[in-house]
C-alpha positions, 0 to 999 in steps of 0.5 A: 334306248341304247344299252352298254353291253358289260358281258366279258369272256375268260379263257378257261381249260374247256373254253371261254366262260361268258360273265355277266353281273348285275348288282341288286340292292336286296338280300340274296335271299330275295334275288334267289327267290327271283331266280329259283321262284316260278311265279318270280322267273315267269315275270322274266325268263318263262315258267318252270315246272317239276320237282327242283333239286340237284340231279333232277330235270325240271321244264322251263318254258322260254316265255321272252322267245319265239313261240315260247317253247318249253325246254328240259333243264338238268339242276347240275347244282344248288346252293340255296342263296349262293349258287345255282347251276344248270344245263340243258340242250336245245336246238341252239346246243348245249347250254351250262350255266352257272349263277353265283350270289354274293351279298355285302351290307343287303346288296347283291351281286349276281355272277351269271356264266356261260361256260361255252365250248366254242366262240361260235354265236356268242355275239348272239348269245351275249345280246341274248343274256344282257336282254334277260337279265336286264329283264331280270332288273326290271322285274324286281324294281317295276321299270319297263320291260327292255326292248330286245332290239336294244340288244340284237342286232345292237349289241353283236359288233360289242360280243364279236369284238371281245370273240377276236380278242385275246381273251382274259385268263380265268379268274376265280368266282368271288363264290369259291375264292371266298369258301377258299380264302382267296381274293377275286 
């Protein structure tokens, strides 16, 4: 099956930040559920065990990936139904991920962001999220799991292309912009 990459990059005063969406129709406080549940992120990502809150670590094995290794995650931040950040390092570098929930008449969006330091491997990256979250998609509605090979390597040449370009400047996440007053 062929798959559309969406994933876009914005400039930002550290770097790029990598964004993917994916829109549910449920509350946000099923798709937190699918996020922050280890029975729940086992069906797409990998378990996770430990005691979760924000400045806590927590060990999320990466059930999808070679080997299935387990990994340290640090919960950076935690806004039940709203926001979750995280960071970890692995043999791949440091990874800061931010997943932001907006709900609007039981449908949700989910603003999934890499804040990156450099360009270097996002066309791999970029393949590597599109896969998990649409992994994350079809844990919640049955469907099949996705092939990664719909993803890497065919997915590359969409990541390098948004790398050379110019890159958007920032614009704020519908999150804070709304606890702002701002429109996205």
């Amino acid at each position: 099956m062929t798959r559309t990459p969406g994933g876009r990059l914005f400039r930002t005063a550290t770097g790029h930040d990598l964004v993917l969406t994916r829109t549910f129709r449920a509350s946000a406080a099923d798709v937190w559920a699918s996020l922050t549940e280890p029975q729940r992120t086992a069906r797409w990502f990998g378990p996770w065990e430990g005691d979760a809150a924000p400045g806590r670590t927590i060990r999320v094995q990466m059930a999808y990936e070679e080997e299935q290794p387990w990994c340290e995650v640090r919960i950076e931040e935690c806004e039940p139904q709203r926001r979750l950040a995280v960071s970890m390092v692995d043999s791949y570098g440091a990874w800061l991920l931010d997943m932001a929930l907006a709900e609007t008449d039981g449908t949700t969006q989910l603003r999934f962001t890499q804040h990156l330091t450099t360009l270097d491997g996002v066309a791999e990256t970029g393949a590597g999220w599109e896969y998990y979250l649409d992994m994350l998609v079809a844990s919640r509605d049955g469907s099949p799991p996705p092939a990664f090979d719909d993803y890497h390597p065919a997915m590359q040449s969409y990541y390098q292309a948004l790398a050379a370009a110019p890159a958007t400047p920032a614009t704020p996440d519908p999150v804070r912009a709304a606890d702002q007053g701002l429109t996205p």
